[in-house]
VEXVEXNU-538297 format. One record per residue: residue number from 1; residue in one letter; x negated, y, z of N, C-alpha, C, O in turn. Coordinates in nm, 3 decimals. Example, Ala and Ser with C-alpha at 12.3 -4.5 7.8 and 13.67 -1.06 7.14 Angstrom:
# residues 2
[1 "A" [-1.319 -0.569 0.780] [-1.230 -0.450 0.780] [-1.320 -0.330 0.780] [-1.424 -0.332 0.846]],
[2 "S" [-1.285 -0.225 0.708] [-1.367 -0.106 0.714] [-1.290 0.003 0.787] [-1.341 0.114 0.804]],
//
This chain:
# residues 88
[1 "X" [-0.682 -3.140 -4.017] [-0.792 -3.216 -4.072] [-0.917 -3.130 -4.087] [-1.026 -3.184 -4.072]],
[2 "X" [-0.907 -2.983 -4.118] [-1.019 -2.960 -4.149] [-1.057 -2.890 -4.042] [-1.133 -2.796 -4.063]],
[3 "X" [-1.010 -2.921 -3.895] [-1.044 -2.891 -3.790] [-1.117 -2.967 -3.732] [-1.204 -2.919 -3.660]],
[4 "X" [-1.108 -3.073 -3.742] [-1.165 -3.185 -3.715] [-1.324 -3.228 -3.775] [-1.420 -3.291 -3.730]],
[5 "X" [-1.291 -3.156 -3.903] [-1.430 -3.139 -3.954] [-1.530 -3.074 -3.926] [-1.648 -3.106 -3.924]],
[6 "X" [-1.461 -2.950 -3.898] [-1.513 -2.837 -3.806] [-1.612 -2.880 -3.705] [-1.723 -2.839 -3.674]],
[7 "X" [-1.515 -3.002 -3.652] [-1.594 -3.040 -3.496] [-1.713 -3.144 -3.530] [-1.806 -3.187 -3.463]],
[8 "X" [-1.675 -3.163 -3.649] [-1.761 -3.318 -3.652] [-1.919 -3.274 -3.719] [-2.022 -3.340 -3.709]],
[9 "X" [-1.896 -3.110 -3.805] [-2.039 -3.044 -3.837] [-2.066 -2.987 -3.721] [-2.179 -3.019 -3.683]],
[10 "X" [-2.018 -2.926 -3.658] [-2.058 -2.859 -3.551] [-2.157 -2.982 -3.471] [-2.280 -2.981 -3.465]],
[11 "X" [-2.075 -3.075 -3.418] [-2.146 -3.216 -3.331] [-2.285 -3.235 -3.454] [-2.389 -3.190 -3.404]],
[12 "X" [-2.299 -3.272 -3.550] [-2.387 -3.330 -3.614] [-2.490 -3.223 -3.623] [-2.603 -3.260 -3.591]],
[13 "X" [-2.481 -3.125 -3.653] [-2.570 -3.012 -3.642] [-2.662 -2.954 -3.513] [-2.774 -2.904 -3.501]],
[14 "X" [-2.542 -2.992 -3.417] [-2.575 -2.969 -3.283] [-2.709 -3.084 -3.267] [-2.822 -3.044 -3.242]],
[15 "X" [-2.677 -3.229 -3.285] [-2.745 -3.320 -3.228] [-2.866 -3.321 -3.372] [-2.951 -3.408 -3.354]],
[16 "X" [-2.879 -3.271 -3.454] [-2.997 -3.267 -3.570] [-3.083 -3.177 -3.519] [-3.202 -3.207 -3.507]],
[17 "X" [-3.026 -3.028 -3.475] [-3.101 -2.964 -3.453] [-3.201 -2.964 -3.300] [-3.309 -2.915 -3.267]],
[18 "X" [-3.098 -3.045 -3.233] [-3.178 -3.103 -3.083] [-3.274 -3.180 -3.102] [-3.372 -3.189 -3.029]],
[19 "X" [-3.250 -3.253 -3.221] [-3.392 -3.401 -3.229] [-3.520 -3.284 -3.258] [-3.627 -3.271 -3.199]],
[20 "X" [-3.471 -3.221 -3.354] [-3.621 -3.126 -3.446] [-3.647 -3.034 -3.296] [-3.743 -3.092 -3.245]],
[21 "X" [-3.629 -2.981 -3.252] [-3.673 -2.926 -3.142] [-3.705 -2.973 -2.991] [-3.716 -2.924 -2.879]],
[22 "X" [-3.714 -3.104 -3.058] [-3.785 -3.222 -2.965] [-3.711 -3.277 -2.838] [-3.773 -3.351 -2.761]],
[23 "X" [-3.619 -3.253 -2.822] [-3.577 -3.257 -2.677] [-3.526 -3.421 -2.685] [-3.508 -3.498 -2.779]],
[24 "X" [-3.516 -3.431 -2.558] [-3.515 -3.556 -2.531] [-3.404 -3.680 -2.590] [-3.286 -3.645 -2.589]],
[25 "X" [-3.430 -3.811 -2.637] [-3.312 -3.872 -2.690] [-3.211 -3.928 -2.555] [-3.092 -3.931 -2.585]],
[26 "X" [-3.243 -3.969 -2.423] [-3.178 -4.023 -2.363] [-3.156 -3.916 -2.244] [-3.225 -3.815 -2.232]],
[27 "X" [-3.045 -3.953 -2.154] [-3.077 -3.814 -2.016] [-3.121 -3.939 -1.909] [-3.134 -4.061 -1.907]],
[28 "X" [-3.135 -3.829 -1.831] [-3.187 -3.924 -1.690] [-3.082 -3.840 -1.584] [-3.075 -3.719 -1.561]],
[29 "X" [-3.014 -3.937 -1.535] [-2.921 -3.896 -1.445] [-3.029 -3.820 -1.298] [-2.988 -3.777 -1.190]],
[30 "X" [-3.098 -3.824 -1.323] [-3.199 -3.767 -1.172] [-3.236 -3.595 -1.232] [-3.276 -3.504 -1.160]],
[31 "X" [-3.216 -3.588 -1.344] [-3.311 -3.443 -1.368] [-3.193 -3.382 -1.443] [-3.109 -3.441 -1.511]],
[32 "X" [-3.205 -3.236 -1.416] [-3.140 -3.161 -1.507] [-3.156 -3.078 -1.618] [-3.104 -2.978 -1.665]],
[33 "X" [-3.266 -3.172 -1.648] [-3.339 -3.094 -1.803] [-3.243 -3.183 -1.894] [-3.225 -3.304 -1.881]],
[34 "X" [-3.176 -3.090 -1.999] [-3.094 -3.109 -2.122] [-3.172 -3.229 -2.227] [-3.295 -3.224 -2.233]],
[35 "X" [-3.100 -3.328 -2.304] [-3.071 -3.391 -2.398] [-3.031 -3.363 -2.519] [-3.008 -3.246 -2.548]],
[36 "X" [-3.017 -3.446 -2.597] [-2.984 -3.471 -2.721] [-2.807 -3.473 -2.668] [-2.723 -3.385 -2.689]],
[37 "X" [-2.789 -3.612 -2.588] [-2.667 -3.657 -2.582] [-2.609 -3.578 -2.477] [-2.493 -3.542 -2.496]],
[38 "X" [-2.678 -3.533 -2.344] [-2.582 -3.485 -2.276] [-2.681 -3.335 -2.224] [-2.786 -3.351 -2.161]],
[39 "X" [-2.646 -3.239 -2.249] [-2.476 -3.162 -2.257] [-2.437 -3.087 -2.401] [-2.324 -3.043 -2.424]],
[40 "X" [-2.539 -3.080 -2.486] [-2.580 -3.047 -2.637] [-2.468 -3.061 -2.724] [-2.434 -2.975 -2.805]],
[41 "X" [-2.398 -3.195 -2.701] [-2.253 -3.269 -2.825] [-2.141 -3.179 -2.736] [-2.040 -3.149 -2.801]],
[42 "X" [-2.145 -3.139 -2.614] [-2.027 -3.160 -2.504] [-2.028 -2.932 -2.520] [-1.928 -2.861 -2.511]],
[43 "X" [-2.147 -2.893 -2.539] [-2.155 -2.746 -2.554] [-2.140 -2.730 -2.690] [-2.090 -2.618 -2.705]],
[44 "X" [-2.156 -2.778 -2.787] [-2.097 -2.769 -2.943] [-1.946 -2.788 -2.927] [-1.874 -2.700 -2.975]],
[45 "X" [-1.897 -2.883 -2.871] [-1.728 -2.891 -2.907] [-1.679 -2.790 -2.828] [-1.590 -2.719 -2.877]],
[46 "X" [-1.721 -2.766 -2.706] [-1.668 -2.636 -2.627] [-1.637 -2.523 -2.705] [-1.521 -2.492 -2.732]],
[47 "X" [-1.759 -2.444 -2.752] [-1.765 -2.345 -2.855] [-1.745 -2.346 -2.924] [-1.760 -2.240 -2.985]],
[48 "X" [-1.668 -2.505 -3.024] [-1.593 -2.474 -3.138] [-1.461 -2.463 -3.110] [-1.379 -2.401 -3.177]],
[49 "X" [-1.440 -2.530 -3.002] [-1.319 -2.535 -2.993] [-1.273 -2.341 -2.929] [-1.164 -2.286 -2.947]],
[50 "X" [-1.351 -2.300 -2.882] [-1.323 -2.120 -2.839] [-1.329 -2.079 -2.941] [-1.220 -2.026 -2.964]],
[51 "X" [-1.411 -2.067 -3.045] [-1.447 -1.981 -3.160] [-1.350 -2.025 -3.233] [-1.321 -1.934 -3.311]],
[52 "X" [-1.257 -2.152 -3.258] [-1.133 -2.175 -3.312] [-1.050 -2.104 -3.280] [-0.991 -2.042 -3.369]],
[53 "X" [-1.018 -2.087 -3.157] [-0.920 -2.073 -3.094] [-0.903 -1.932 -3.138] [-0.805 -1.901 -3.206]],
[54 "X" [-1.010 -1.829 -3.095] [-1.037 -1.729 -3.072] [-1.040 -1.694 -3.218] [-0.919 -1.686 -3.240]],
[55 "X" [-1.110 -1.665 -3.348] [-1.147 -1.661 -3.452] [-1.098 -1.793 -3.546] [-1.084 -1.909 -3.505]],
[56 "X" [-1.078 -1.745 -3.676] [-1.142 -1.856 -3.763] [-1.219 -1.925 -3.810] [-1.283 -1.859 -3.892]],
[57 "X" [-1.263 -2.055 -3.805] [-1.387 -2.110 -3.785] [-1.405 -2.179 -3.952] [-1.298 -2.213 -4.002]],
[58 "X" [-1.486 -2.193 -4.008] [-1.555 -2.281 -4.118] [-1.671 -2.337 -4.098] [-1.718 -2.376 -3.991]],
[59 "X" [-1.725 -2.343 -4.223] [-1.819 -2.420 -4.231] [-1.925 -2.405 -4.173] [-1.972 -2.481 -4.089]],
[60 "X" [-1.984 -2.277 -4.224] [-2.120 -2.238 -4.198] [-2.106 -2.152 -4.002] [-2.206 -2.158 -3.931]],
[61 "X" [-1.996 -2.094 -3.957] [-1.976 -2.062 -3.825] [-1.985 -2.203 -3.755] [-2.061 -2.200 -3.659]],
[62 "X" [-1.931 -2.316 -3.776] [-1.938 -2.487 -3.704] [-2.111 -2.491 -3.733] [-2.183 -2.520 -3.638]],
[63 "X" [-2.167 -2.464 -3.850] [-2.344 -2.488 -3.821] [-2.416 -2.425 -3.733] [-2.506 -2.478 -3.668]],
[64 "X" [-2.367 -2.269 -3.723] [-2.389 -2.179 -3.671] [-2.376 -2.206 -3.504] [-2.451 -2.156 -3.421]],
[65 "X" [-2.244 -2.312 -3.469] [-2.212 -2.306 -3.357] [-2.321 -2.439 -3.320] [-2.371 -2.441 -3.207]],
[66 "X" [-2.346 -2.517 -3.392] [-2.418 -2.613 -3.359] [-2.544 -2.600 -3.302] [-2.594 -2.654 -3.204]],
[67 "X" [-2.590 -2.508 -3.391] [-2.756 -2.453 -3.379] [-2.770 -2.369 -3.214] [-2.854 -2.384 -3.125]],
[68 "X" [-2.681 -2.303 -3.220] [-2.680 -2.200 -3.070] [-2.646 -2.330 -2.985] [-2.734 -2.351 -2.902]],
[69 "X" [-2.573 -2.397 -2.983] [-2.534 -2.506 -2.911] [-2.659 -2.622 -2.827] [-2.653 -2.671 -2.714]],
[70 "X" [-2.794 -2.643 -2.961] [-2.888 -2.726 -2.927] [-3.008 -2.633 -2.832] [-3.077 -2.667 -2.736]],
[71 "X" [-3.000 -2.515 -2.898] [-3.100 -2.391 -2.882] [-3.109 -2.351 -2.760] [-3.219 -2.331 -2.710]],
[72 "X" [-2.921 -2.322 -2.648] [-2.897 -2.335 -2.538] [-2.904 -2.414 -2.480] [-2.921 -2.379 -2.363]],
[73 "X" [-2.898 -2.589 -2.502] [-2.878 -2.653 -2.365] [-3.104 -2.673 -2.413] [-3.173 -2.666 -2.311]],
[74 "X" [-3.180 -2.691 -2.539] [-3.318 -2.669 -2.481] [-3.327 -2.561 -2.343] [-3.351 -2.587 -2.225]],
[75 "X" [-3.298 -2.435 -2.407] [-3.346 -2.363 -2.296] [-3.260 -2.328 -2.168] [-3.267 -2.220 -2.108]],
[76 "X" [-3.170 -2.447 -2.131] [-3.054 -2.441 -1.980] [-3.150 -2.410 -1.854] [-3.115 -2.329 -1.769]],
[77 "X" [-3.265 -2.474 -1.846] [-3.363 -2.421 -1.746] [-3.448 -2.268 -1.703] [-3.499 -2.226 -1.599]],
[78 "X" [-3.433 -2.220 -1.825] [-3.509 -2.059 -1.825] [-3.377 -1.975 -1.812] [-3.376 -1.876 -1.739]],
[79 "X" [-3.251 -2.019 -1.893] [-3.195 -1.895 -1.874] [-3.098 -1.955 -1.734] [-3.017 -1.881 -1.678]],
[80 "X" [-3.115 -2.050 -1.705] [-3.057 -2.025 -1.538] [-3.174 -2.095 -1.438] [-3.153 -2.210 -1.401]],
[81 "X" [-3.278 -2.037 -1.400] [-3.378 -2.093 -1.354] [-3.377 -2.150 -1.176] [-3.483 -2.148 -1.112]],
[82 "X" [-3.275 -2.188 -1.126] [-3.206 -2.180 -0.992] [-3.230 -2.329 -0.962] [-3.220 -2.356 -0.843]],
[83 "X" [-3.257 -2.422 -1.039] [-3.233 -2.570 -1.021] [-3.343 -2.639 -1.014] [-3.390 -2.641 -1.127]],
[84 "X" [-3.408 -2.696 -0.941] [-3.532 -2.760 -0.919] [-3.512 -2.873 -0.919] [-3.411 -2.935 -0.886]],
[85 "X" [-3.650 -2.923 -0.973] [-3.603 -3.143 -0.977] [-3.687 -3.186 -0.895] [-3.758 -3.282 -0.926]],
[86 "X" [-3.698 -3.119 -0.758] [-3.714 -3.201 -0.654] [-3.608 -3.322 -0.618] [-3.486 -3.309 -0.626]],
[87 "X" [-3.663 -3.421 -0.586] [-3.539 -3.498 -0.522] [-3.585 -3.493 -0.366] [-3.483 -3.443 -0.319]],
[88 "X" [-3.644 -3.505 -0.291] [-3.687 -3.520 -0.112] [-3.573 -3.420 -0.095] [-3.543 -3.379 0.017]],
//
């Protein structure tokens, strides 16, 4: 149970801290600039679920994981800069 919780601050934190740093509410299947919804909720449970696995996780490490979670998929374009949204 309180693993589960784990996941569920981690997710909520993840997607709070994505809105305040403006990024987008919906994705667009054509571009690969990051969301709120996709890949932000989907890179928070990843990393909680490692940092579980790996370590013991609480409260403030699930906020912790959230925040790095929104912080990375904002900046998925700079730190892998390889992907262009050309479509032609």
């Amino acid at each position: 149970m309180v693993l589960l919780i784990n996941y569920a601050v981690s997710l909520v934190s993840a997607i709070v801290v994505g809105a305040v740093l403006g990024m987008k509410l919906s994705f667009d299947m054509d571009s690969f600039e990051g969301s709120v919804l996709f890949p932000t909720p989907f890179v928070a449970i990843g990393l909680t679920a490692l940092i579980g696995y790996l370590i013991t996780l609480d409260l403030v490490s699930s906020i912790i994981i959230g925040i790095f979670a929104s912080v990375f998929s904002k900046f998925t374009n700079k730190i892998f800069p390889g992907v262009n949204n050309d479509l032609n």
